[in-house]
N, C-alpha and C positions, 0 to 999 in steps of 0.2 A: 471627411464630410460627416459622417458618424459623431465625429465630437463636436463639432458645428452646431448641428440638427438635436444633437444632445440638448447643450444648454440655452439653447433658444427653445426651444422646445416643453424643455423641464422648468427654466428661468425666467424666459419671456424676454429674454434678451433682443434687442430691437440693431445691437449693436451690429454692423456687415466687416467690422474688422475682426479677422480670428484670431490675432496677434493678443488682444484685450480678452476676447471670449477665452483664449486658453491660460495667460498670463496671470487674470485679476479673479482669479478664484481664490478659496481658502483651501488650504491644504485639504481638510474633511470631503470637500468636493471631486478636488484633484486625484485625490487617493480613488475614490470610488470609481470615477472615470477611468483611471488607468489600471485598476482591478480587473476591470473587463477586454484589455488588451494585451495579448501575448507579447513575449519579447521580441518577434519579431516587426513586429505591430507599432511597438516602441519606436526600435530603431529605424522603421520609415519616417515616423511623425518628426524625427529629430533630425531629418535627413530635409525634409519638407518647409521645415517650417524653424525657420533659426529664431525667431522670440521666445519660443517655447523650450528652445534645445536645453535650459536648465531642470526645469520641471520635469520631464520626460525621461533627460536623461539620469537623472536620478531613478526615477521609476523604473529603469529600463535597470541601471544596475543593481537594485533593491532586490527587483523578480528575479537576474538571473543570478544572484547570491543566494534566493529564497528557493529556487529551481534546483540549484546545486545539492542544497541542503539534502531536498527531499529525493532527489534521484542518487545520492550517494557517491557523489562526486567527490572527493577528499581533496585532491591535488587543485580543483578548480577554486572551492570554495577556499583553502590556505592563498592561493592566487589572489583572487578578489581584496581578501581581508588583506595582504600585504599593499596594496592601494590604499584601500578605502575603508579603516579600520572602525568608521562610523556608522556605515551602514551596520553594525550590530545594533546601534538602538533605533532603527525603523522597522516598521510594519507592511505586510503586504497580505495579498490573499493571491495560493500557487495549487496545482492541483499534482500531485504523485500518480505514479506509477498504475497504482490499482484504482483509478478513479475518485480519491479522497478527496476533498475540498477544504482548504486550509483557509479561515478565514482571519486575517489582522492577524496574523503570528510573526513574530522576530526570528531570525536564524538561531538562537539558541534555543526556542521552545520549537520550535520544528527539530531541531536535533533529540531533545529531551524528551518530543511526542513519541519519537521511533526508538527510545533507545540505544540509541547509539555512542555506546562508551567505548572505549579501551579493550581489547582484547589480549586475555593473557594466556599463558599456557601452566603446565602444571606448575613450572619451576618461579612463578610468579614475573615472566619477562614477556613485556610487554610484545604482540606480536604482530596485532591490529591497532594500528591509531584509529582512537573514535572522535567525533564529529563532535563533541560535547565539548572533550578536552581540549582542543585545536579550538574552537570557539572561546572558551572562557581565555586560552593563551593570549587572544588577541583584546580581550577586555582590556586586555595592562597598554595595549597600543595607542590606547586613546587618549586624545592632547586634553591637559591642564582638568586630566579627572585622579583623583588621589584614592587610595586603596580602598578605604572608607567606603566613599560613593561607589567604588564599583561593586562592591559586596554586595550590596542593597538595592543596588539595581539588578544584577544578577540573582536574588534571592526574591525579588516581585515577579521577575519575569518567571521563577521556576513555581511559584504560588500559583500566581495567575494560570502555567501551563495543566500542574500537577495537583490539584488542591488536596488537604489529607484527608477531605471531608466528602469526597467527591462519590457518591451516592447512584449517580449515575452509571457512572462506571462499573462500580461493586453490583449495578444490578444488570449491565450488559454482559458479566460474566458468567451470574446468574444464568441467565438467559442461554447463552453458549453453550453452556454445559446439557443445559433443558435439550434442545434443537439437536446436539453430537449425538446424543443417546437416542431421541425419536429419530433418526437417520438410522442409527445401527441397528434399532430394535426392527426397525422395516425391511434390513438388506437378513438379517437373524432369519426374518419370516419368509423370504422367497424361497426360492427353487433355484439352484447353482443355472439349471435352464432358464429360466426368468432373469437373473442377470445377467446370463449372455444374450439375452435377446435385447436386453434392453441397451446394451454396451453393444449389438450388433445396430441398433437404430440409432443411436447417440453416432457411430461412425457414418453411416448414410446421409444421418442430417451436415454432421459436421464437411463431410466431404461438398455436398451439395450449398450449404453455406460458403465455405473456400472458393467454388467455382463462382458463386457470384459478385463474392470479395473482388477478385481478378479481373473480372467482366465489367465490376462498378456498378453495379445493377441492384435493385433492391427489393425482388417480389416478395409477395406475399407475406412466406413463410418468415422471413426474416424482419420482417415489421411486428407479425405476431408473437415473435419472439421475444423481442425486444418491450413490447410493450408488456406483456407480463414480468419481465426479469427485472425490467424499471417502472413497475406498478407503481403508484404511491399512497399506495393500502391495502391490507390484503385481502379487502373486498373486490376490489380492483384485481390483482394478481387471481381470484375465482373466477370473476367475469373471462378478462383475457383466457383464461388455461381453456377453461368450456371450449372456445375458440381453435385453440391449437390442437387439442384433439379432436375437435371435426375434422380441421383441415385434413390431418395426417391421416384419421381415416379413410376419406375423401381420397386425399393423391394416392393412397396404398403405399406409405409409407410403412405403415405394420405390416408386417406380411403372413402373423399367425395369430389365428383367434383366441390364444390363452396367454397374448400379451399382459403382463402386467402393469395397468395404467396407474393403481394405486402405487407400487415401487417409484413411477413414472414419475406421476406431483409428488411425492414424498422427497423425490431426486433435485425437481427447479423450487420448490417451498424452501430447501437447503440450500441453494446457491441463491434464492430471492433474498432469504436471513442474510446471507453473508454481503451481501450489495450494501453499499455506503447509501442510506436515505438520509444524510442532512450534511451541513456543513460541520467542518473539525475544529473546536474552537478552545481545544481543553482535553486534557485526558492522553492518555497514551493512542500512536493509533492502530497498533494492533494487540492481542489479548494472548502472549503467547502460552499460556496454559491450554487453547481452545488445541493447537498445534499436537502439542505436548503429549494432551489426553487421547486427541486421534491417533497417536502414534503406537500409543499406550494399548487402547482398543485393538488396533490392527496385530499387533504380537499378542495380546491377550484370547484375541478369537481365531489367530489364524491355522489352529488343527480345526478347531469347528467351523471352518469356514472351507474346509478342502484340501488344509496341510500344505500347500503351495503352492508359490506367487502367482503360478497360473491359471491355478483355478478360478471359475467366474467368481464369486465371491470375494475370493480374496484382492484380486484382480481390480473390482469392482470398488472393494473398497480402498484400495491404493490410488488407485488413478481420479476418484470422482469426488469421496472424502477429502483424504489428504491431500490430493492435486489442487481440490479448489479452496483447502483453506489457504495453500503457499498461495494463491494470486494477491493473498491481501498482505504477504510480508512486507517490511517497511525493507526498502533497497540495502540497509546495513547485512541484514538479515539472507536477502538474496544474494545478496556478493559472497557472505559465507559458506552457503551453502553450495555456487556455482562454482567458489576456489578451493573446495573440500573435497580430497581423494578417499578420505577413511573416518576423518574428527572434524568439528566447529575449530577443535584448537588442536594445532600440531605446533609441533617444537618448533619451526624453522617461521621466519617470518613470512608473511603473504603479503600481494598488493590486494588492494582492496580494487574488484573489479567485478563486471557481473559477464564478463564471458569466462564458460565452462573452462573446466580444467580440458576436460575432455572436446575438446576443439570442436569437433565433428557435430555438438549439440547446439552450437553458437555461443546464443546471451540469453541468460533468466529472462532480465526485462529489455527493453518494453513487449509485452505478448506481442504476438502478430497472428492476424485471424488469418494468413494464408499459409502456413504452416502447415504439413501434412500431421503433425503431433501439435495439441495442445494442451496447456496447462486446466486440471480439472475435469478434462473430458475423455484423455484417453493415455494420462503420463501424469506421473509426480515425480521431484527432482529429488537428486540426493547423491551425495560424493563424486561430489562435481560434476553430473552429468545427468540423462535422462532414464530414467528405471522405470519402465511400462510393464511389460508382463516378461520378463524374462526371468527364467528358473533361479531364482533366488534364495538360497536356503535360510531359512526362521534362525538356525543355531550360530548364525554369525551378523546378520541385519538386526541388529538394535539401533534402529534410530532414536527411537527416546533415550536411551540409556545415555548417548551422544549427544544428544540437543539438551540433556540436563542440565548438563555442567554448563553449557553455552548460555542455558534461559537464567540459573541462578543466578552466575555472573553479573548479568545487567542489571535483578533486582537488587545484590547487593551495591553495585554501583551507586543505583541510585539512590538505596539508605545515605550510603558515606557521603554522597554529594547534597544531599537535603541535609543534612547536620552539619556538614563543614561549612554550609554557609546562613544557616543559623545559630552555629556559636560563634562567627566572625562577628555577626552582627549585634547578638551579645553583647559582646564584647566590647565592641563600639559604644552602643546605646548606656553600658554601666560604668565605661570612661568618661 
């Protein structure tokens, strides 16, 4: 009925058959329409309504090839392309893991957003199949297209995804880097007491949020929450916070008068930055240098911060820094880090999967807000499992030192793969 009411509505369609209403559109229309339906949503309409069942189900296998993509499905997404080796040249708009919104991307540049190449180990043996390579494999699948054409169609889509001019980008890094450091300069300035106080309310709220998860219930606090964390300006995001600490004053949620409220918004201003505000339409979609440098910082400060992962500080900055930059990992990324006992790259090959090595901790993704542990609030992941505050000694936990060689990797990836398919085409163009 929704799609009915749609193009009557939007069209002025007068027509009472939906067979014609769904049928006799133009693709640009149909695309948008089924943009806004999940896949399971698809395959009722195709279940419903047989004039349609081309359209739809097109749409239907497009998203959950585009779905795959971005949830880090490997075996799913090689499944589909063994079908239907053409859905690599259509478009869709899917949403990942950490709430991104992909808009009109193809399964290649959704692989190429996240990075997701090839994983090797030191001995140069391949030990991770990436999502990139497995995608361009199946370029060659495609009937009555000659090596030529697929080059250059492959080298628009990776333009269109990655531009080298992309300004944007180079200044949300900027930015990154600005925001890590106004976080650490803040937690620098508290009181090892002020972050435990504040990691003692971060657990009340968060508990108190979980019991309402379970109930389905949705007072107050958790509306105010939400509307500051998905402000749409950060006038907005002032409005709302003013609000949340009434509240919390109000219910006695604080329970000591030298709370620090400045640590507090310095804490949601950090995770509000990190919130997706627009659609993904271009660019990489995570900035793993931001990662990197938090990693970097937490072993750089961690005698001044208490000397040991239990201290509130350090503590503080494990679990609320770094915890809540991993929510934005792209799913390549999270499978690494869930099937890693020691290194990103060990000798022995892995599946690529996003439940822990360490069983007992589940799956990276998808988060679930009824979890007694959450990602960013009171846990960050690491060697395949869950690392909260447990005595963890500094002279053996290098995780940047680890995630180095994993983050350089991809950037060279992508040099090699941006130039092998502009000297192909070269190539072409001077024949």
């Amino acid at each position: 009925m929704f799609i009915i009411k749609f193009f009557k509505n939007s069209f002025g369609f007068k027509d009472k058959r939906s067979s014609k209403l769904l049928t006799h559109q133009s693709d640009v229309i149909n695309n948008m329409v089924t943009s806004f339906l999940e896949i399971d949503d698809l395959e009722n309409v195709v279940k419903v309504n047989h004039s349609s069942h081309e359209i739809f189900n097109k749409s239907r296998l497009v998203k959950s090839l585009l779905q795959a993509v971005v949830f880090g499905e490997y075996n799913k997404v090689e499944t589909l392309l063994q079908k239907y080796p053409h859905l690599l040249l259509e478009r869709g708009t899917i949403k990942d893991y950490s709430g991104r919104v992909h808009v009109n991307r193809t399964a290649l540049q959704l692989a190429l957003g996240a990075c997701d190449y090839d994983v090797e180990n030191s001995k140069h043996v391949i030990t991770v199949r990436g999502m990139v390579e497995l995608i361009i494999e199946y370029f060659n699948h495609l009937p009555y297209k000659n090596s030529q054409w697929i080059n250059k169609v492959i080298l628009d889509q990776y333009e269109n995804q990655l531009p080298s001019d992309d300004k944007i980008e180079a200044q949300k890094a900027i930015n990154d880097a600005v925001e890590l450091k106004r976080m650490t300069e803040y937690i620098e300035k508290a009181s090892q007491r002020e972050c435990a106080m504040l990691s003692s309310f971060e657990e009340r709220i968060h508990t108190r949020i979980c019991k309402h998860a379970k109930e389905k219930c949705y007072p107050t606090l958790n509306k105010i929450m939400q509307s500051f964390l998905h402000a749409t300006s950060p006038e907005m995001f002032e409005k709302f916070f003013v609000k949340f600490e009434i509240y919390i004053t109000n219910q006695n949620l604080i329970v000591n008068n030298d709370f620090n409220f400045d640590l507090l918004k310095a804490l949601y201003q950090f995770r509000y930055y990190l919130q997706p505000k627009a659609s993904f339409n271009r660019s990489t979609h995570f900035n793993h240098d931001l990662l990197f440098e938090a990693l970097e910082l937490y072993e750089k400060n961690f005698a001044r911060f208490g000397d040991t992962s239990t201290s509130p500080k350090n503590a503080f900055f494990w679990q609320k820094v770094v915890g809540g930059i991993e929510c934005y990992l792209p799913a390549c990324d999270a499978e690494r880090i869930a099937s890693s006992e020691y290194e990103p790259l060990e000798e022995r090959k892995s599946d690529r999967t996003m439940v822990f090595r360490q069983n007992e901790y589940g799956k990276f993704f998808p988060l679930k807000l009824t979890n007694s542990t959450k990602l960013g609030i009171n846990t960050a992941y690491f060697y395949g499992g869950e690392i909260s505050v447990r005595a963890i000694g500094i002279t053996w936990l290098r995780p940047s030192k680890m995630l180095k060689t994993y983050f350089e990797q991809k950037k060279h990836r992508q040099i090699v793969f941006e130039k092998k398919y502009r000297d192909l085409n070269h190539k072409s163009i001077s024949m």
